[in-house]
Structure formats: C-alpha cells, structure tokens
C-alpha atoms as one frame of an Amber mdcrd trajectory, in Angstrom:
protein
 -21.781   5.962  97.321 -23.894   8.746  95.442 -23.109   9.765  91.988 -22.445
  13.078  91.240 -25.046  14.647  89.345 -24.477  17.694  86.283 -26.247  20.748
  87.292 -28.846  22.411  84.904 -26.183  25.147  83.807 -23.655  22.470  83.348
 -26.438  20.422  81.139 -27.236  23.248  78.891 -23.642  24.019  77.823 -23.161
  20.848  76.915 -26.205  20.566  74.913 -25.981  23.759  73.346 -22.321  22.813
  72.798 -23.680  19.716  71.221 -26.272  21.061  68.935 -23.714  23.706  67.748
 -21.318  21.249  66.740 -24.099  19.395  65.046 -25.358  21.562  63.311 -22.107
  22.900  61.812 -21.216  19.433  60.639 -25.000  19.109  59.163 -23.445  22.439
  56.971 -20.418  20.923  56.591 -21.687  17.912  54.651 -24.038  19.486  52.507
 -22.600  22.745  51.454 -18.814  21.834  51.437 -16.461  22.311  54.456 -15.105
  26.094  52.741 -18.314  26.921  51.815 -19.617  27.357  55.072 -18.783  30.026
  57.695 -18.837  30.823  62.027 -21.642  33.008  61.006 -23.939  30.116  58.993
 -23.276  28.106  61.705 -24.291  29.979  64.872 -26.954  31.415  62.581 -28.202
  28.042  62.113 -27.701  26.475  65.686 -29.603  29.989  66.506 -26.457  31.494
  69.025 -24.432  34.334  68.830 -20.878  33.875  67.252 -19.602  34.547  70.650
 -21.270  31.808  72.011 -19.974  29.173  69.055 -16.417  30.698  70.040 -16.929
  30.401  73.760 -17.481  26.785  72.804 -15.227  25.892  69.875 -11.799  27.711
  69.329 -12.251  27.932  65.686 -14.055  26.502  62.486 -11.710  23.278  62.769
 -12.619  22.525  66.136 -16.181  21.904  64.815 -15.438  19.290  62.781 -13.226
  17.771  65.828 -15.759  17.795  68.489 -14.716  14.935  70.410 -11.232  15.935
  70.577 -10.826  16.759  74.162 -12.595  12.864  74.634 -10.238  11.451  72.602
  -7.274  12.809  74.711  -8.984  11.886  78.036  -9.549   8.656  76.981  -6.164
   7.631  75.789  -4.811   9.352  79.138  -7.593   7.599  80.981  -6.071   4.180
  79.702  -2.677   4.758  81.609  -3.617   5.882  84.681  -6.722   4.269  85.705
  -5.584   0.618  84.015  -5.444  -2.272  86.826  -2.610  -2.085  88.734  -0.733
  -5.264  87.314  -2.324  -4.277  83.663   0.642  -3.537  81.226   0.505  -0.518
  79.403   0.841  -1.161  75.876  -2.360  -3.452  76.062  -4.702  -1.156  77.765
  -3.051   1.340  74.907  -4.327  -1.488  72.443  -7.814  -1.629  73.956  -8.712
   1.843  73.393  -6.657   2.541  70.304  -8.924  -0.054  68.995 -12.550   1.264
  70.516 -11.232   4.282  68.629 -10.705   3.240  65.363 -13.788   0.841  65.175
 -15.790   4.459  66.069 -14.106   6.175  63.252 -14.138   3.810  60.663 -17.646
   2.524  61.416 -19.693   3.900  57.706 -21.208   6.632  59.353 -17.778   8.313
  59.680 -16.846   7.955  56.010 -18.287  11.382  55.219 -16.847  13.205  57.551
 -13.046  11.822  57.097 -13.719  12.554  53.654 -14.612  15.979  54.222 -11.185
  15.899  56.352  -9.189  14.253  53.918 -10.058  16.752  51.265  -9.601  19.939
  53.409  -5.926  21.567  53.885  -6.880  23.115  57.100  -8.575  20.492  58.513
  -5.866  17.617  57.568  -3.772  20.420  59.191  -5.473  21.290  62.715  -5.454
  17.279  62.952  -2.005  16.771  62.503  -1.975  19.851  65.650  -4.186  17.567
  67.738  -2.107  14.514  67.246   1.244  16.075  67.834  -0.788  18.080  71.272
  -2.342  14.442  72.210   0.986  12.333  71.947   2.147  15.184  74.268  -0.956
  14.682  77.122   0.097  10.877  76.789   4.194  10.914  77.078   3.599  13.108
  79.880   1.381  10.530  81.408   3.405   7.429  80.867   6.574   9.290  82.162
   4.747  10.283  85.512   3.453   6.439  85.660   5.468   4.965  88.456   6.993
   1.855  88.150   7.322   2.323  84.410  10.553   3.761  84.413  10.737   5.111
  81.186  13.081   8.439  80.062  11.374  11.465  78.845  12.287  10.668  75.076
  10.797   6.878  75.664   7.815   8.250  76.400   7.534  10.978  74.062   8.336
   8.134  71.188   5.561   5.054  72.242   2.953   8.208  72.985   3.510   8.986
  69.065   3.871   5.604  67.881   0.857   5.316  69.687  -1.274   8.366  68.198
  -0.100   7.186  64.916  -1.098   3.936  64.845  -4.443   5.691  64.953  -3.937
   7.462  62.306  -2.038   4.959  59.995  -5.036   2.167  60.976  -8.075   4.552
  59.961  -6.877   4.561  56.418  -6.200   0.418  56.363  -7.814  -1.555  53.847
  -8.191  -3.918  57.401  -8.176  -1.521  60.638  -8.047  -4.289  63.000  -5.033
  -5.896  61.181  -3.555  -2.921  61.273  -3.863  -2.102  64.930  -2.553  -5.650
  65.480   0.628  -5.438  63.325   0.953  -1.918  64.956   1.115  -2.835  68.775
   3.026  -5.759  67.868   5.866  -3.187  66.788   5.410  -0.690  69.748   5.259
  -3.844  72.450   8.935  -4.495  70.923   9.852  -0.980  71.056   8.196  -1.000
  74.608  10.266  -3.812  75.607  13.710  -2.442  73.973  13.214   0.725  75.825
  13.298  -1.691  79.344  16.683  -3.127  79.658  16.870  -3.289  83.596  13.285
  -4.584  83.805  14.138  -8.021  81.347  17.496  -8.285  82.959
C-alpha cells in the first residue's frame, strides 16, 4: 500500500499558509490583537493581501488557524472509531487531546489575547455553534446510533461545550471527566429502545 504523497504546489500553500498565520499571531502578541491590521500582516509574512485572504477569511481566522483541524478531528472521532467503540468515549478521547493542546502554557497568551478581544470571543462562539453543526450531522448519519435530529444536535453541543467550559477549569481534566459523565447520561436517556 503506497502513501499518498502532497505535491510541491500543495506543500507551498500550506507553508505559506503556515507562515502567514504565524506571523500574524507573532503581531498579535506583541502589538495587541486591534492594533494590528491584514495589511501588517501580509506585509510582514511578505504576500499580497489577496493572498492572506485567499488563505484566511478574515483577521479572526488568523488567530483560529487550526479551526478547520479541530472540526475534522472531532468528526474524525465518529466515523472512523472501531466499529464496537461507543461514541461518547471516542468523543472523550479527543475532547481531551484538545484541551491538554490548549491549555498546555504555551497557549495562555493567545487565549488571553482571545479572552480580551470582542471579536475574537465572538468569531469563536461562530465556530463552536458551525462545529456542533459538522458533528450532529455526523452522529445522526452514524448508523446504528439511532438518534433524532434534535439528539444529535444537543450531545454535538454538549460536546463542543465541554471544550469550552474545561479550557477555563481551575482542573481541565476534572472537568472533562465530570463533563462526559453528564453527556454519557444524556447519551443514554436519549436511547430508550436500545436499554429496553
């Protein structure tokens, strides 16, 4: 079985992609979040402004890079788990690699930065609402989970927000834990015919 390889085009988007978003968070940190435009930042990553914008939608989107990885991860968790694996856990599993990334200290900065900025506090409240939508979709197209549309719309936001709510724990891995303890009951309320 070969692996498929990224062509040289392919390569160089993503790195100029990369150093773009790196170098606007660089800007970010030092100057202040508002203090800093599209223009200092392709200036400084040394690309046009319709090359930062070809690449990130807007100013927010720099500071959320890894959004789209985020989503495909969580979505990546319900439909490539084992077959016997039960949702909620593999849920768990990368709920968890994600808030040990963003609490790590490295991060502290940046959800600072967040924290403090209207707009950014804003666009992610956007991507959470847009990523609990990728993942009810998911778990409602999951067969043999027989769930309703509004199940799955409600454990795909319970889900997102236990993200959220454990990021800003005093203990993030306590958190996650009490968490998943209440969406495995909600899970399990949701199943009548299945614990019948």
């Amino acid at each position: 079985m070969t692996v498929p390889t990224t062509g040289r085009r392919e390569r160089k988007k993503a790195a100029t992609r990369q150093k773009i978003a790196d170098t606007a968070l660089r800007l970010f940190l030092e100057r202040g979040y508002d203090a800093v435009g599209i223009r200092d930042v392709a200036a400084e990553a040394d690309v046009a402004v319709t090359t930062l914008f070809s690449h990130f939608a807007s100013k927010e989107a720099l500071v959320f890079e890894r959004d789209d990885d985020f989503e495909q991860r969580l979505t990546q968790a319900v439909t490539e788990r084992e077959p016997h694996e039960p949702l909620i856990p593999a849920l768990r599993h990368e709920i968890n690699a994600q808030v040990r990334h963003c609490t790590a200290d490295s991060a502290a900065p940046i959800w600072r930065m967040i924290d403090a900025s209207p707009a950014l506090r804003e666009y992610e409240e956007s991507m959470r609402l847009r990523h609990a939508e990728s993942l009810a979709k998911v778990i409602a197209a999951e067969p043999g989970l027989s769930q309703t549309a509004t199940a799955s719309r409600a454990i795909a936001r319970f889900v997102i927000d236990a993200y959220a709510v454990a990021r800003e724990a005093a203990d993030p891995q306590a958190a996650v834990d009490e968490i998943f303890r209440m969406i495995e009951a909600a899970w399990e309320a949701t199943r009548p015919a299945q614990r019948a």
